[in-house]
N, C-alpha and C positions, 0 to 999 in steps of 0.2 A: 579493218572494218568489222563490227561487230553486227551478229544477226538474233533473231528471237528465238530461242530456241524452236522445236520443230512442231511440238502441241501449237504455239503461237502461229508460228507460219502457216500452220496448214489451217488455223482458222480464219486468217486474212486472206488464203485463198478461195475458202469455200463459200466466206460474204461475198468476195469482188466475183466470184465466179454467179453465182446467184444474183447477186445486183445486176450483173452483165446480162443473163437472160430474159431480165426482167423492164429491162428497157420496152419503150416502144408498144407494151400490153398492160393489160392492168391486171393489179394484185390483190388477191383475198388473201385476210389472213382468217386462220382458225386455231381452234383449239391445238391442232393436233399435224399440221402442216398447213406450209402457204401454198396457196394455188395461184397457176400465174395463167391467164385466159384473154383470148383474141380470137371473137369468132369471125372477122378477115382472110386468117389464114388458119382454117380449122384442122389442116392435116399437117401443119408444121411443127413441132415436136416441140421447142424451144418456147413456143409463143402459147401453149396449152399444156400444162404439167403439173404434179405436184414437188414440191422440193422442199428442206427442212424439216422432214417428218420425225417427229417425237416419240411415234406410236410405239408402244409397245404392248400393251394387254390388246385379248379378242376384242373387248369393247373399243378401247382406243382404236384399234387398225380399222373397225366396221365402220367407225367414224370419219376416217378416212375417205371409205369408199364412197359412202354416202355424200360425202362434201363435196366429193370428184363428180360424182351424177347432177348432181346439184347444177355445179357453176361449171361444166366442161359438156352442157346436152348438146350445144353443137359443134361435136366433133367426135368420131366414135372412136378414137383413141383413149388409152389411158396410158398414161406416159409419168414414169418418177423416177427422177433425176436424185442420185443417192451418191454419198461420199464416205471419210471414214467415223461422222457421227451418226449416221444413220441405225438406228438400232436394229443390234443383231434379227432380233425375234422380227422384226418388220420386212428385214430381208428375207427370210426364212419362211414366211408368208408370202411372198408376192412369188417367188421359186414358186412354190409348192402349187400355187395359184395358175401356174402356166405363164406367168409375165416372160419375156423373151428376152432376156439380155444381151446389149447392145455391146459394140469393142471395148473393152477396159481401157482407161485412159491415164496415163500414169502425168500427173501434176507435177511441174519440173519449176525451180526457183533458181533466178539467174543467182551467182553465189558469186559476187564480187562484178567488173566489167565483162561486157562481150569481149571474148578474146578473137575475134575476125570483125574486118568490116567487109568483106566477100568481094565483087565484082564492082568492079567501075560500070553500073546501068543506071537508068534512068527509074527513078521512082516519084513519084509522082502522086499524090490524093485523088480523089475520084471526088468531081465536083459538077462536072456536065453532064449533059442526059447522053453523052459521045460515050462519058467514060462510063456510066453504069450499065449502057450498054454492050461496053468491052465487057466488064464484069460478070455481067449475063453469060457472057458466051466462052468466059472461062468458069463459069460455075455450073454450066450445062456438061463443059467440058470434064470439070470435077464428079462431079453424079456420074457421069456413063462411064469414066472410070471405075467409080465405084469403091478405093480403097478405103477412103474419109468415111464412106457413107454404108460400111460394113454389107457392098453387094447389094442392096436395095434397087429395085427396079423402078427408078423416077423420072419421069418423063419431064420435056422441057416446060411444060405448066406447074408442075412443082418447085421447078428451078427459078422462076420468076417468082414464084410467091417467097421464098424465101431471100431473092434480095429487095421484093419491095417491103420483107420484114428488115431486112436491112437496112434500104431507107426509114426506115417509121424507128429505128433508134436513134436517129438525128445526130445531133454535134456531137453527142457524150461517148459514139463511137468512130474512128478513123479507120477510114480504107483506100486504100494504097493498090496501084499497078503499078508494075517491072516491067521496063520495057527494053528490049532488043533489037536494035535495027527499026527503031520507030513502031513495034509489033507487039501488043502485050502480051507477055508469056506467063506470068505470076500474079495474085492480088493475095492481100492478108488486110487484119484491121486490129487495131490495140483501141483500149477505154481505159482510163486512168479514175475507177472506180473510187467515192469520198475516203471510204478508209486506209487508201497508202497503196491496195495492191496494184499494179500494174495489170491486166490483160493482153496476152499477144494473143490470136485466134488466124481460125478459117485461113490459115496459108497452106499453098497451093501454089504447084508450078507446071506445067504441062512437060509433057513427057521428056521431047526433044530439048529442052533449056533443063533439066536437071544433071548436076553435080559441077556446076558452072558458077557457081558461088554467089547464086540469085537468092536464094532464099536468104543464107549469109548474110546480105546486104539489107533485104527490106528487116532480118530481125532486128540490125544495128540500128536500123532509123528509126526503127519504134521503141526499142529503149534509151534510145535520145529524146524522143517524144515523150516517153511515157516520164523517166528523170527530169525533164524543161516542165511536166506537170505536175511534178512534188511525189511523184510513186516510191517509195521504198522497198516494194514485195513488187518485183518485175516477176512473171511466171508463165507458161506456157503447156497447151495439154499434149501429150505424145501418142500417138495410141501405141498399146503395148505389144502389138504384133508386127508395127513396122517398122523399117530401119531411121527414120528420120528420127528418132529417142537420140542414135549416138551421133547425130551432127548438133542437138541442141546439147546433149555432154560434151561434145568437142568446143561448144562456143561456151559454156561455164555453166549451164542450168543443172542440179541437180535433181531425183525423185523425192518428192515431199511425202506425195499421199496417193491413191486412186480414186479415181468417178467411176459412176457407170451411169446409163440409163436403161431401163425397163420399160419392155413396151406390151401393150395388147390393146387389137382392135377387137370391138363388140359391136353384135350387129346394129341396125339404128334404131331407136328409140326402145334400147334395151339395155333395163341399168342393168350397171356391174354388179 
């Protein structure tokens, strides 16, 4: 099987990845980066950002800011979502700036078939108001964990707004429970982005069902899924401090490239 070399791959992930957050919100573009904005869910990170930033001169980056006060007044975050085109000098700014950076996530590209199909369970889509409210109460469960969500202290009204931003990406994303003994212990979702990449995301397995070959299983159904939807850049983000990087190198995904995202809250109705 032949692949695109790795400059290619990692630009079909950084579209599909950016197309994926940009579901469900709406997009400004600009000179100098697109902004993605939904003042529904104005403390949700994904759903309020800038991504694709070009900037690289002072005037360029000011441009930036300026466009982020703009089209982001209701939400007092400022959030940018950076990969490996991001310009140096534009990183080296938002540092300098005080932005806080978020866990490194190291971009992983299935590199031939899933080598496991894990556990004989139940997996299943989330389609009822039954199942999004299982979903709930495993992404409540996620947050107070805290590993995905690099320690952040988020309370169960954050956890809700983030999967009715989950709902509000509709069909163009799939989300799936694992179940054990009829008890969901797992959910994850893939989108099979127009340009070819596949998305695997937000998986997640509660404490007690981990190393049971759950995860295993829903990542095989989703590169089934994501393959029956014409994907050829299947891919998956790792974060680079935890051990789940070498079960997705044990199932064939290799490292492509890293993200990150940048965060700083500003008091209210105080531009940046």
């Amino acid at each position: 099987m032949q692949f695109a070399p790795v400059s290619g791959v990692a630009t079909i992930i950084a579209e599909a990845y950016r197309w994926d957050r940009r579901l469900g919100s709406t997009v400004i573009e600009t000179a100098h980066c697109r902004i993605v904005s939904n003042p529904k869910f104005p403390d949700v990170w994904d759903h309020n950002h800038a991504e694709s930033v070009n900037a690289a001169t002072v005037d360029e980056i000011a441009d930036v800011f300026r466009e982020m006060d703009r089209h982001l007044a209701h939400t007092s975050w400022r959030v940018f979502h950076t990969d490996c085109f991001t310009p140096d000098a534009f990183l080296a700014r938002i540092a300098m700036d005080g932005f806080v950076e978020r866990p490194v996530v190291i971009q992983m590209m299935l590199d031939g078939p899933c080598l496991a199909r894990g556990a004989d369970v139940e997996v299943r889509p989330v389609k009822s108001d039954a199942d999004w409210a299982a979903l709930l109460a495993l992404v409540v469960a996620d947050h107070r964990e805290g590993k995905r969500t690099g320690g952040l202290a988020l309370d169960k009204d954050f956890s809700a707004a983030v999967v009715e931003g989950y709902r509000a990406k509709g069909s163009q994303r799939l989300f799936q429970l694992a179940f054990r003994d009829s008890i969901p212990v797992a959910y994850g979702s893939c989108g099979a982005a127009p340009n070819g990449g596949g998305i695997i995301e937000d998986l997640f397995t509660v404490q007690g069902a981990r190393k049971q070959g759950i995860a295993t299983r829903m990542i095989a159904q989703f590169v089934d899924e994501l393959r029956a939807a014409g994907s050829h850049t299947i891919f998956l983000g790792a974060l680079a401090a935890e051990e789940a990087k070498t079960l997705y190198a044990r199932l064939g995904f290799r490292p492509v490239m890293l993200s990150r995202s940048w965060v700083r809250q500003i008091p209210a109705q105080t531009a940046y």
